[in-house]
KEMAR-989184 format. One record per residue (C-alpha): residue number from 1; residue in one letter; chain; z, y, x. Coordinates in nm, 3 decimals, decimal comma, m for minus. Layout:
pos; code; unit; Z; Y; X
NUM; A; A; Z; Y; X
...
// end
This chain:
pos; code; unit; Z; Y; X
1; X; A; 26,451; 21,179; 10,326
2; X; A; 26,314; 21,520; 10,220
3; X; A; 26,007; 21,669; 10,432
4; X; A; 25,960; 22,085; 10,384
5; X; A; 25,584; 22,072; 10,543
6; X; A; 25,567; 22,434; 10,428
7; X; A; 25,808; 22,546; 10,683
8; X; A; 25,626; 22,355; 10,945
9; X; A; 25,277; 22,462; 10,862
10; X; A; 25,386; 22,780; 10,892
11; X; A; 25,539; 22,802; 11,246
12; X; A; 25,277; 22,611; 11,373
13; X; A; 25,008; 22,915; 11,208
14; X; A; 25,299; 23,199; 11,416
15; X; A; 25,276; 23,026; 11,743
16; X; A; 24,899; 23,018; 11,755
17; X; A; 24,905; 23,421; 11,620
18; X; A; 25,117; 23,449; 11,939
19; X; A; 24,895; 23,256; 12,167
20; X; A; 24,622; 23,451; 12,070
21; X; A; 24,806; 23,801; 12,068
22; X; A; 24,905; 23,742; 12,434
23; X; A; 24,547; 23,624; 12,503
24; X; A; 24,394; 23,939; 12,361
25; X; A; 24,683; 24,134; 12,582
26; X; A; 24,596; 23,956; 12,891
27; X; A; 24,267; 24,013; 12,876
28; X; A; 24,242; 24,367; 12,759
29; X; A; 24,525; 24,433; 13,035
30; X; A; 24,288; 24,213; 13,271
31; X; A; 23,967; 24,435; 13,189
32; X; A; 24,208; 24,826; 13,214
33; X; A; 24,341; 24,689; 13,543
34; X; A; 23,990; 24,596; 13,669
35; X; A; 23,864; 24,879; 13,585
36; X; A; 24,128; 25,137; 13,737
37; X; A; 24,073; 24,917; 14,038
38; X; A; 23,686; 24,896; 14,061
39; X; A; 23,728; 25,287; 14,046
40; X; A; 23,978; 25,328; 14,271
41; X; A; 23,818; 25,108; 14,523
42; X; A; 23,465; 25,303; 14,435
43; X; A; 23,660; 25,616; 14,483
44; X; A; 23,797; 25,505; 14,825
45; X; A; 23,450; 25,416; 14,919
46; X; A; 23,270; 25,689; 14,802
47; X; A; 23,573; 25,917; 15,011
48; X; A; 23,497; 25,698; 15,283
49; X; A; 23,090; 25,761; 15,284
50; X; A; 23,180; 26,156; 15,200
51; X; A; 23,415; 26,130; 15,510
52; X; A; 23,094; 25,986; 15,715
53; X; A; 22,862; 26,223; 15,583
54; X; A; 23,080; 26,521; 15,681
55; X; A; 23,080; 26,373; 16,023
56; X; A; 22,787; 26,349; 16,070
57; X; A; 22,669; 26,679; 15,965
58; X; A; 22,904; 26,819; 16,267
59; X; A; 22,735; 26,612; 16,504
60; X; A; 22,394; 26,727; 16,360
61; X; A; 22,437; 27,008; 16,448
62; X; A; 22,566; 26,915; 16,780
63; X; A; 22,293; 26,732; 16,843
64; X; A; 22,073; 27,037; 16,789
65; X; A; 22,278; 27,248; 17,035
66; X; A; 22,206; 27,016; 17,240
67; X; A; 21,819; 27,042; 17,205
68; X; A; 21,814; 27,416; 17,246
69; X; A; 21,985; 27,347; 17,574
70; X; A; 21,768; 27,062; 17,685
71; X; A; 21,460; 27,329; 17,585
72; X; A; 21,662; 27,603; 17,823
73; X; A; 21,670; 27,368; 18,131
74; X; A; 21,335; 27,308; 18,095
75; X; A; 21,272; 27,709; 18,064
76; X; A; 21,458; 27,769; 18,387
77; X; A; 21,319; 27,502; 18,569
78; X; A; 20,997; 27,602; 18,505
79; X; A; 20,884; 27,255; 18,294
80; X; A; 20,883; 27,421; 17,951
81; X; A; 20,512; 27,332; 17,860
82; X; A; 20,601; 26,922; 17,977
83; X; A; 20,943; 26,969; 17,834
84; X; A; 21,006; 26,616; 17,591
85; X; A; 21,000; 26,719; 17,246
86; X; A; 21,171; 26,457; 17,065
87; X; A; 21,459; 26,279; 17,244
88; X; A; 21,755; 26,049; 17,181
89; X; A; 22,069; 26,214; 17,223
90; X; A; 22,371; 25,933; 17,346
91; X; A; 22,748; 26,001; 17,422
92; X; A; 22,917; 25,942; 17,752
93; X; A; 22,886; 25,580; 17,769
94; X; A; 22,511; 25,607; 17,706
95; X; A; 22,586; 25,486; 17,305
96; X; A; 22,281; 25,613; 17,116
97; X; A; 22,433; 25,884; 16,862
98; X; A; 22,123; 26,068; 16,739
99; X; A; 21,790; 26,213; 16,812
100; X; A; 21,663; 26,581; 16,798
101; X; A; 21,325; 26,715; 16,806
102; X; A; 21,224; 27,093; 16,904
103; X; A; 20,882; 27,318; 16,767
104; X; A; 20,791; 27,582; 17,004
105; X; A; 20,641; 27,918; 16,951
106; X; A; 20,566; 28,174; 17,197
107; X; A; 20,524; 28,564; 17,251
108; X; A; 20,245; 28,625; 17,536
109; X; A; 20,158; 28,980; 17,671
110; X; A; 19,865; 28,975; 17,939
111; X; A; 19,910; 28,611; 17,970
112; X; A; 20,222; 28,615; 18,071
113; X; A; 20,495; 28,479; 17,859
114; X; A; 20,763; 28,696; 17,708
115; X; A; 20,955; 28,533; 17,473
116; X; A; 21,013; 28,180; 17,335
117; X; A; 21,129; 28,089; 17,000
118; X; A; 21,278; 27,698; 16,976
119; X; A; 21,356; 27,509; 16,616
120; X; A; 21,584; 27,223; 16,685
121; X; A; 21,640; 26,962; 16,454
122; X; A; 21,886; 26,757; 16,549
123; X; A; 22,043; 26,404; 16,310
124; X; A; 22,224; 26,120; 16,358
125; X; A; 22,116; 25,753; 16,347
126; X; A; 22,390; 25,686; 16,090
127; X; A; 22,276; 25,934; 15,872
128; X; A; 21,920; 26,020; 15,937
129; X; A; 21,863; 26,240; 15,663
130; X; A; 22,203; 26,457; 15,712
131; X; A; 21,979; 26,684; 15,958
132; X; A; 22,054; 27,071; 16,070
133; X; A; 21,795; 27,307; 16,211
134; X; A; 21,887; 27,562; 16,467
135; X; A; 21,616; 27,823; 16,572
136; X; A; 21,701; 28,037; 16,904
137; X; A; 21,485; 28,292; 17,084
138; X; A; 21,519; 28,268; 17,501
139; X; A; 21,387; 28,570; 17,718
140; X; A; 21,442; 28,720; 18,056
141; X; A; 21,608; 29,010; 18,115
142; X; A; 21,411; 29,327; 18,222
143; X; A; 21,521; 29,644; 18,365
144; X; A; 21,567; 29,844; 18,060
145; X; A; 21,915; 29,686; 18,076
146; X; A; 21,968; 29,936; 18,327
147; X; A; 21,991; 30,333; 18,313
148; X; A; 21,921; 30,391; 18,671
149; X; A; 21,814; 30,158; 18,890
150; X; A; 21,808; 30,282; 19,262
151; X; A; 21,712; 30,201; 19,572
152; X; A; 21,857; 30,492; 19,783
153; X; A; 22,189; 30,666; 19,770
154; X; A; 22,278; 30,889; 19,570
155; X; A; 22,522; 31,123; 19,405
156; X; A; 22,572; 31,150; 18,981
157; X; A; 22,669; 31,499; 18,941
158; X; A; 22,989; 31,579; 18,710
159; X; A; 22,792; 31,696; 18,392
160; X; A; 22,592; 31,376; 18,354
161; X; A; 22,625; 31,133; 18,093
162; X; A; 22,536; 30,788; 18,167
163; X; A; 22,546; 30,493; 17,901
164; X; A; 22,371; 30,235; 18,021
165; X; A; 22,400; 29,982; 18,369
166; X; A; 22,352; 30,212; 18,702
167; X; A; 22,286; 30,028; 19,008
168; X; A; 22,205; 30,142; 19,350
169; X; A; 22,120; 29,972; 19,679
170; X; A; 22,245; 30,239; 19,848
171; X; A; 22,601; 30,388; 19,822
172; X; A; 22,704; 30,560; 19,482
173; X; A; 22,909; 30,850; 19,400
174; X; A; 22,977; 30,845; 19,066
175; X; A; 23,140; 31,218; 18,944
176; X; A; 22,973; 31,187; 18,581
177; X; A; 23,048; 30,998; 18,286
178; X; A; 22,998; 30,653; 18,296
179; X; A; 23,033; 30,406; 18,037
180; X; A; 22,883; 30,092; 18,172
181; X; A; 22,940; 29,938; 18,496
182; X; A; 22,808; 30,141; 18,818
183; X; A; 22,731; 29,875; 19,087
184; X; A; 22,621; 29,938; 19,462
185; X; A; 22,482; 29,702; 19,728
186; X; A; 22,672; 29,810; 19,993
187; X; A; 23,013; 29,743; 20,049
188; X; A; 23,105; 30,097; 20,248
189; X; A; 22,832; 30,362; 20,353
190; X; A; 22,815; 30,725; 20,497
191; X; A; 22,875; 30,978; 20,246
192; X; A; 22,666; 31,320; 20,427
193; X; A; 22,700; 31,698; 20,374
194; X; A; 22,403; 31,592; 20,115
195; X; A; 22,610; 31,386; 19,897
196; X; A; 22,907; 31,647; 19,911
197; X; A; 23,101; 31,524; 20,231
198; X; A; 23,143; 31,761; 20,506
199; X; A; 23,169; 31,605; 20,757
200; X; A; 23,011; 31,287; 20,683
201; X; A; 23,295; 31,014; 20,607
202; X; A; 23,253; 30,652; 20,571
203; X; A; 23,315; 30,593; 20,141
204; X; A; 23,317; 30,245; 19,991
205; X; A; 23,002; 30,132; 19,805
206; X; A; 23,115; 30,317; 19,458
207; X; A; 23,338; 30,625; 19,445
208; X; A; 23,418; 30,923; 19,271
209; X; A; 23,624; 31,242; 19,317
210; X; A; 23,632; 31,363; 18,958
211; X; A; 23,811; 31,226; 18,661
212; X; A; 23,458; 31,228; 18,454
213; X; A; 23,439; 30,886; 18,549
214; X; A; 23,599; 30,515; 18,489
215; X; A; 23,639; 30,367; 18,823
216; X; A; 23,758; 30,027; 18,662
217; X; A; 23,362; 30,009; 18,581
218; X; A; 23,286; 30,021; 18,964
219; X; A; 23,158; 29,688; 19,152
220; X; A; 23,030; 29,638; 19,455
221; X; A; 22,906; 29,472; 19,666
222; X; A; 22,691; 29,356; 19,436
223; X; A; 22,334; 29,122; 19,503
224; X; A; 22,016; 29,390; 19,580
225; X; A; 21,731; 29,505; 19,391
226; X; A; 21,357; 29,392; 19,524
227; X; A; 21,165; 29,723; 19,476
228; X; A; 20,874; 29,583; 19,703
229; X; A; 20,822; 29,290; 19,457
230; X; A; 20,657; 29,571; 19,228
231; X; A; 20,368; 29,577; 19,429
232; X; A; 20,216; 29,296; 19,341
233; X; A; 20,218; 29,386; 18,951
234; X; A; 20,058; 29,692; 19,006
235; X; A; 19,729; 29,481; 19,174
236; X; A; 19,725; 29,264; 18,904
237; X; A; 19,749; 29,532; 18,613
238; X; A; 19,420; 29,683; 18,795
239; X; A; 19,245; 29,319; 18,842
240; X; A; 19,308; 29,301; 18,437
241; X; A; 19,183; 29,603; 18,343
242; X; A; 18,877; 29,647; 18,566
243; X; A; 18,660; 29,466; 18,345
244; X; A; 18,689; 29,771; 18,131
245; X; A; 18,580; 30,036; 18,276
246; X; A; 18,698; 30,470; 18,159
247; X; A; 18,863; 30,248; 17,865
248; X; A; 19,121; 30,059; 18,022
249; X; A; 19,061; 30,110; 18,413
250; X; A; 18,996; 30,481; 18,531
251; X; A; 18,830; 30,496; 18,884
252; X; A; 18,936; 30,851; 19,130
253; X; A; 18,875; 31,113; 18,929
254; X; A; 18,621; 31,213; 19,178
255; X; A; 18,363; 30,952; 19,112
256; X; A; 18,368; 31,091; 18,748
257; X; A; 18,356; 31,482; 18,892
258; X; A; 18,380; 31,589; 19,222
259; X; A; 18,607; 31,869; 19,111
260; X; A; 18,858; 31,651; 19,024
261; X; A; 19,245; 31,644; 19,076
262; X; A; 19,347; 31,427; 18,845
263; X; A; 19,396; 31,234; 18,481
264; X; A; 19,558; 31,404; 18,186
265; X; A; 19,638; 31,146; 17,916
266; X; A; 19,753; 31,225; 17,564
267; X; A; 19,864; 30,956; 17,381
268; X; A; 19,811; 30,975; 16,989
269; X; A; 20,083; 30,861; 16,694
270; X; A; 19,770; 30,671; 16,569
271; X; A; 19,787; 30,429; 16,832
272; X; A; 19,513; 30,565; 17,063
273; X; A; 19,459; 30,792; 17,403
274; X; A; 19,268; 31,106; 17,489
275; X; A; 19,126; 31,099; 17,851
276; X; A; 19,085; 31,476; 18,012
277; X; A; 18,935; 31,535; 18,314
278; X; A; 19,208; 31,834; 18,533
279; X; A; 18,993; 32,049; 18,721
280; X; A; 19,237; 32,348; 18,826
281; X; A; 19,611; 32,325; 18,941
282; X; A; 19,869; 32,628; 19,001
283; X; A; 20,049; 32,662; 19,304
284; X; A; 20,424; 32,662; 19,248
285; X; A; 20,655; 32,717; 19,557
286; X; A; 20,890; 32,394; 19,558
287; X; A; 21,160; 32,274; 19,764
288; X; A; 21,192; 31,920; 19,818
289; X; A; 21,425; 31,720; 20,048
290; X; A; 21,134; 31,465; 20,160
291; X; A; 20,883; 31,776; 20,225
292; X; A; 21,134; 32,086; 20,277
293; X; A; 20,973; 32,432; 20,120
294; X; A; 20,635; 32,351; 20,002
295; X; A; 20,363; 32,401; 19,715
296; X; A; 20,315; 32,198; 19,406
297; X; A; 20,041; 32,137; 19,245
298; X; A; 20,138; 32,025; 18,909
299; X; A; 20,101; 32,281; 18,674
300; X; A; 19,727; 32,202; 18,430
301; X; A; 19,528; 32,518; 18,528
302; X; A; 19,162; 32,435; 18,387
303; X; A; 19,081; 32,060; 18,221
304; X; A; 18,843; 31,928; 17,995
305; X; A; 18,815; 31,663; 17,767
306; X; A; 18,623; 31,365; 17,859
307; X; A; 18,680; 31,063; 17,646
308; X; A; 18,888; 30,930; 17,282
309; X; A; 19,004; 30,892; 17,088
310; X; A; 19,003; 30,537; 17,278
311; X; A; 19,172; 30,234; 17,127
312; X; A; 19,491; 30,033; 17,306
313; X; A; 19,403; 29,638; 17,260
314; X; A; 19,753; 29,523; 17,091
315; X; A; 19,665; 29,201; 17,264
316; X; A; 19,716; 29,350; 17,624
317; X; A; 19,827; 29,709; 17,632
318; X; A; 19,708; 29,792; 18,011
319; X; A; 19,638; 30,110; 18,101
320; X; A; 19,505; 30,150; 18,490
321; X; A; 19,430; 30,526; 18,677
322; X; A; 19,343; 30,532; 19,021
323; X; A; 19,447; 30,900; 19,038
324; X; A; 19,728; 31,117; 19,000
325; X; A; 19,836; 31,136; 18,598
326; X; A; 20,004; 31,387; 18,366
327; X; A; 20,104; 31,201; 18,042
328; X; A; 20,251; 31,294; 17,746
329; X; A; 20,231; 31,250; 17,351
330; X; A; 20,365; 30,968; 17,114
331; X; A; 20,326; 30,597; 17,221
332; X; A; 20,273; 30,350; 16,917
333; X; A; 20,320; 30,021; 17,043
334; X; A; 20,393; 29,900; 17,361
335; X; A; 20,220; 30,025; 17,644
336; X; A; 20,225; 29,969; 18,014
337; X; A; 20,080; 30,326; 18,197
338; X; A; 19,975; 30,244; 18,595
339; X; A; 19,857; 30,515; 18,858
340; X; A; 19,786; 30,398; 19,212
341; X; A; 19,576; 30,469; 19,490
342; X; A; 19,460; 30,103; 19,596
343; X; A; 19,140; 30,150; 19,777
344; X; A; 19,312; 30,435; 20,010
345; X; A; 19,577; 30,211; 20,162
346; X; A; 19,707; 30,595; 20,281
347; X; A; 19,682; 30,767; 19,969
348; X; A; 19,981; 30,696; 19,701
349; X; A; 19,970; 30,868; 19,362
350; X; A; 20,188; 31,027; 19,151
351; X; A; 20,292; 31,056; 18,770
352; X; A; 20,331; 31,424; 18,641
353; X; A; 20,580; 31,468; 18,342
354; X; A; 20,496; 31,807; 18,212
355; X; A; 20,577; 31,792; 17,842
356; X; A; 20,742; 31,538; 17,604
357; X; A; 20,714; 31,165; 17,593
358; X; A; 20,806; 31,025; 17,258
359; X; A; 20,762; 30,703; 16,996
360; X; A; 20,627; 30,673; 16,667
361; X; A; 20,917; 30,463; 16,570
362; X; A; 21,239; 30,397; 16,698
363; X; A; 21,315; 30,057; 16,559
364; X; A; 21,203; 29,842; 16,851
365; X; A; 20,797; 29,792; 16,805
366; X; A; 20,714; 30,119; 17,062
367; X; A; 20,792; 30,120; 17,406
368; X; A; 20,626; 30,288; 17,737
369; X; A; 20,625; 30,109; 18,091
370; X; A; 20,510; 30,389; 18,378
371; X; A; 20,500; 30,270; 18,659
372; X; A; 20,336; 30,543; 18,985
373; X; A; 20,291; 30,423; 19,343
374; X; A; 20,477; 30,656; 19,457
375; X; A; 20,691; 30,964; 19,277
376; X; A; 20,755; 30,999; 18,905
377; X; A; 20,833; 31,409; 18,896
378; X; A; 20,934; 31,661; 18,587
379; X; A; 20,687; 31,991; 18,697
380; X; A; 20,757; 32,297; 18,669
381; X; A; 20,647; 32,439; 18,353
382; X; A; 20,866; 32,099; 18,152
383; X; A; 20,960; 32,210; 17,802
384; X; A; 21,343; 32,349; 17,795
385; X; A; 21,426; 32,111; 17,588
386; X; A; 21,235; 31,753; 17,711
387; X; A; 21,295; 31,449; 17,564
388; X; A; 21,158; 31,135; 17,739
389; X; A; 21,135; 30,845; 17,625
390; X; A; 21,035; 30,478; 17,865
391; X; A; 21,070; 30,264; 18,145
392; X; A; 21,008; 30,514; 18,456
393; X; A; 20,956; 30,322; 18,740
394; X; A; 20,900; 30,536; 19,101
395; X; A; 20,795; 30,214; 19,325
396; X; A; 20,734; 30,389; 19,716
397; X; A; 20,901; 30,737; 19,588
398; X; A; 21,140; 30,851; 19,363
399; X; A; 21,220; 31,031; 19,022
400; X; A; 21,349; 31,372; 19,017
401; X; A; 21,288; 31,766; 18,998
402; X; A; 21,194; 31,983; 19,244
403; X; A; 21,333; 32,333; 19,297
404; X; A; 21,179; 32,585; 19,158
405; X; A; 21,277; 32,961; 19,189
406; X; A; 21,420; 33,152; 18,896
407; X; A; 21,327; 32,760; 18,669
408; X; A; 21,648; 32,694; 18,486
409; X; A; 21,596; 32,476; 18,206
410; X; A; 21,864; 32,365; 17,920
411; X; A; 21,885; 32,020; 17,874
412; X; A; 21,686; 31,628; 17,963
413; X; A; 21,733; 31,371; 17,728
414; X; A; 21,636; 31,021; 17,876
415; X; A; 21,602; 30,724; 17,643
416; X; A; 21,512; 30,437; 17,853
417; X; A; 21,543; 30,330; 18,199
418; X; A; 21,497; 30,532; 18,558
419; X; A; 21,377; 30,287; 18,828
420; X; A; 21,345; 30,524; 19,113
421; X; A; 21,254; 30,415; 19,491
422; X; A; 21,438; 30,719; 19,644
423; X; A; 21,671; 30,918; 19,587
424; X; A; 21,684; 31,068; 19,195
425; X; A; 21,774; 31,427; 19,130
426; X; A; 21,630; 31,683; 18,853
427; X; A; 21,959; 31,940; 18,915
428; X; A; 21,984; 32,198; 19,211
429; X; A; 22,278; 32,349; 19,286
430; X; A; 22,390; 32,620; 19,562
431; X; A; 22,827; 32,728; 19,598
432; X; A; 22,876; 32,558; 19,294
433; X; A; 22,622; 32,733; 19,107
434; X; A; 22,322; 32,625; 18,960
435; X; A; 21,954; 32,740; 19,074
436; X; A; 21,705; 32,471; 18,913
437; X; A; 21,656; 32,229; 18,689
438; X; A; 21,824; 32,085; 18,395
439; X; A; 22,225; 32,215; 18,284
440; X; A; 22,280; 31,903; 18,108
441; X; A; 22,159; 31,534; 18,135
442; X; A; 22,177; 31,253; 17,924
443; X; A; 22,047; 30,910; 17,956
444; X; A; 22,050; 30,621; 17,681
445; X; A; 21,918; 30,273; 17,766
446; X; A; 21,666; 30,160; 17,446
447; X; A; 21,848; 29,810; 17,401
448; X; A; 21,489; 29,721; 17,200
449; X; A; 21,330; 29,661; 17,548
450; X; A; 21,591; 29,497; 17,724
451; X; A; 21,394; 29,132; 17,666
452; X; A; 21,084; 29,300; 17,498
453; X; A; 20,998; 29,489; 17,733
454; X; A; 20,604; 29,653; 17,780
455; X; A; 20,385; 29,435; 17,944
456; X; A; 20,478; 29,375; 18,336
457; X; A; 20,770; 29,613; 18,295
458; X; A; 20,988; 29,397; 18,594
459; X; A; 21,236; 29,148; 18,530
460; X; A; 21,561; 29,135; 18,675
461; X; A; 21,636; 28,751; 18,647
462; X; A; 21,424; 28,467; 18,664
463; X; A; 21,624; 28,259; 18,414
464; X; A; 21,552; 28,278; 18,051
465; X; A; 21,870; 28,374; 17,853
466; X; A; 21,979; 28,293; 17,505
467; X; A; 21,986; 28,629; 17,308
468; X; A; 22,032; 28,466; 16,967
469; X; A; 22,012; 28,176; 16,716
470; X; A; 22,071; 28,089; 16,359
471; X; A; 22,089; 27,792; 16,132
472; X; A; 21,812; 27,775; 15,876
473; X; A; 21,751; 27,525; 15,599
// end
């Protein structure tokens, strides 16, 4: 028997070089394939937490939404300074999603407050440090939103240009240019011989008869304007600035001189007022339709100077006269201008406009509130060219022109808003021809007050709107 152990020796060595070949495959296999799994599952995963994370960043910023309208509610039903500042926000079935909490700052003019500015924060529970911030302002709309705003009827004559809201508790007819909406009170009223219609005819609340106009801008009826509410603000403007007396509250001229017929304040681009004391008025032969043929006293005769340069507190621009007032010059700031008669419960003042009324700056920090018991009126010897610029607000009268003979002046630029009691009107006309006042009228609204307006400037809603927000880091 022959043995070959060589050949033997040496299949047994190749089968254990195999064994361990497939070993070293199966585990270098074993360590790729748990690799490209670990990542793929890590990959799923981190996918899935991205996923999470993205959703929950939308509903951050839902949530935050959500606190500038919980903040809003509380505005508008008067609990903004016990509104909750930090509150959990749930879904429908009351499942707890997040929480948001809300800073506050405020703008205050005379103690009253103007202007709120809200930072939300809002996160979810999830993901509490996936937060957004949202910061809104909320104010109330004033009545520089409006051009005109009117308690009587009224008639817009063909060459006027309106751009801004005109609105009118009385009936409206409407032969200029509008380009906002013209609203009226009434539903139908009785268009007179004085308003163009002869014989009187019943018109509805809005109308027109020239083409000047767009009558898909007309609405009506529409809810009323409370001019009598104004009162009250014109009390408290003097019960602020007595305390201050020939600074900020001005007594009748009288009890300063006995010669007196009124206040002339210049307003300087510095930021302050000049005080002069009228002692001397020209007669001026005026028609009017409240008072028929009459005389005016409006044009500055003899005046001296009495006090200023005096300094506007920034804190609480007031200004009180208990007098009739010609004002004019450039306002810096924003400035609330009062004349009323409220010892004399028969005597009403009135506010002269005899010369320009301008800012220092038109990007939104100036702005003039003049407000008269009773008539706002352009006199006689205006500039042919006036520019005037403010909240005009005529609270017993109105705002207007007389006629004057042979006084036919070339154009009135108006940048703010016309609040006028009575009936407004600073353009005679006879047979189609004109006899007084001002060939061509303009009037812009200064959007910059509409919810910054001067101090006790009236507001035309009680609710505080949203008029803007951003996201910030």
């Amino acid at each position: 028997m022959v043995y070959d152990i060589p050949q033997r020796l040496s299949d047994v060595v190749n089968q254990k070089i195999m064994k361990g070949v497939v070993t070293t495959y199966v585990l270098v296999f074993g360590a790729i394939f748990s690799l490209i799994l670990a990542s793929t599952l890590g990959f799923i995963l981190l996918q899935f937490k991205q996923s999470s994370q993205k959703v929950a960043w939308a509903e951050s910023l839902h949530i935050a939404e959500a606190g500038l309208n919980h903040y809003r509610w509380c505005l508008n039903n008067e609990v903004g300074d016990n509104c909750a500042l930090n509150k959990e926000y749930t879904d429908a079935e009351g499942n707890l999603i997040g929480e948001f909490s809300l800073e506050i700052s405020s703008q205050t003019q005379c103690g009253q407050t103007t202007w709120r500015e809200i930072t939300s924060t809002g996160w979810t529970t999830d993901f509490p440090e996936v937060d957004r911030k949202l910061k809104a302002a909320y104010a109330r709309e004033s009545v520089a939103n409006y051009a005109y705003l009117l308690n009587d009827n009224v008639w817009a004559g063909a060459d006027r240009e309106v751009r801004g809201l005109y609105h009118s508790n009385g009936g409206i007819r409407m032969d200029g240019e509008n380009q906002s909406l013209v609203t009226s009170a009434k539903e139908t009223w009785i268009c007179t011989e004085s308003f163009g219609c002869s014989p009187p005819e019943e018109k509805q609340g809005v109308f027109t008869t020239t083409d000047n106009s767009n009558p898909d801008l007309f609405e009506f009826p529409v809810t009323s304007f409370d001019f009598a509410g104004i009162t009250v603000d014109l009390a408290e403007i003097k019960s602020l600035t007595e305390p201050y007396p020939e600074q900020y509250y001005w007594p009748p001229v009288t009890e300063i001189d006995p010669e007196g017929k009124g206040y002339h304040v210049v307003f300087n681009q510095d930021g302050s007022f000049d005080v002069w004391i009228i002692t001397a008025l020209q007669a001026t032969l005026a028609y009017s339709l409240e008072e028929g043929w009459h005389y005016d006293y409006f044009e500055i005769k003899e005046e001296y100077r009495y006090k200023g340069p005096i300094s506007i507190d920034p804190n609480c621009s007031l200004i009180f006269f208990e007098d009739n007032l010609w004002p004019e010059g450039k306002i810096k700031g924003k400035v609330t201008v009062a004349s009323a008669d409220l010892i004399a419960s028969t005597e009403d003042t009135d506010i002269i406009l005899s010369d320009n009324i301008n800012y220092t700056t038109l990007e939104g920090t100036d702005g003039l509130g003049l407000i008269a018991e009773r008539n706002i009126l352009i006199g006689p010897d205006s500039p042919d060219k006036m520019e005037l610029r403010g909240i005009f607000i005529a609270q017993k009268g109105h705002f207007g022109r007389n006629h004057y003979l042979d006084n036919i002046k070339e154009s009135l630029e108006i940048n703010g808003s016309i609040v006028s009691n009575g009936r407004v009107g600073t353009k005679w006309t006879s047979g189609g021809q004109v006899i007084s006042g001002y060939l061509k009228r303009e009037n812009y609204i200064d959007t910059n007050l509409i919810y910054n307006p001067p101090a006790f400037v009236p507001r035309t809603t009680s609710d505080f709107k949203l008029i803007g927000w951003e996201e910030i880091e």
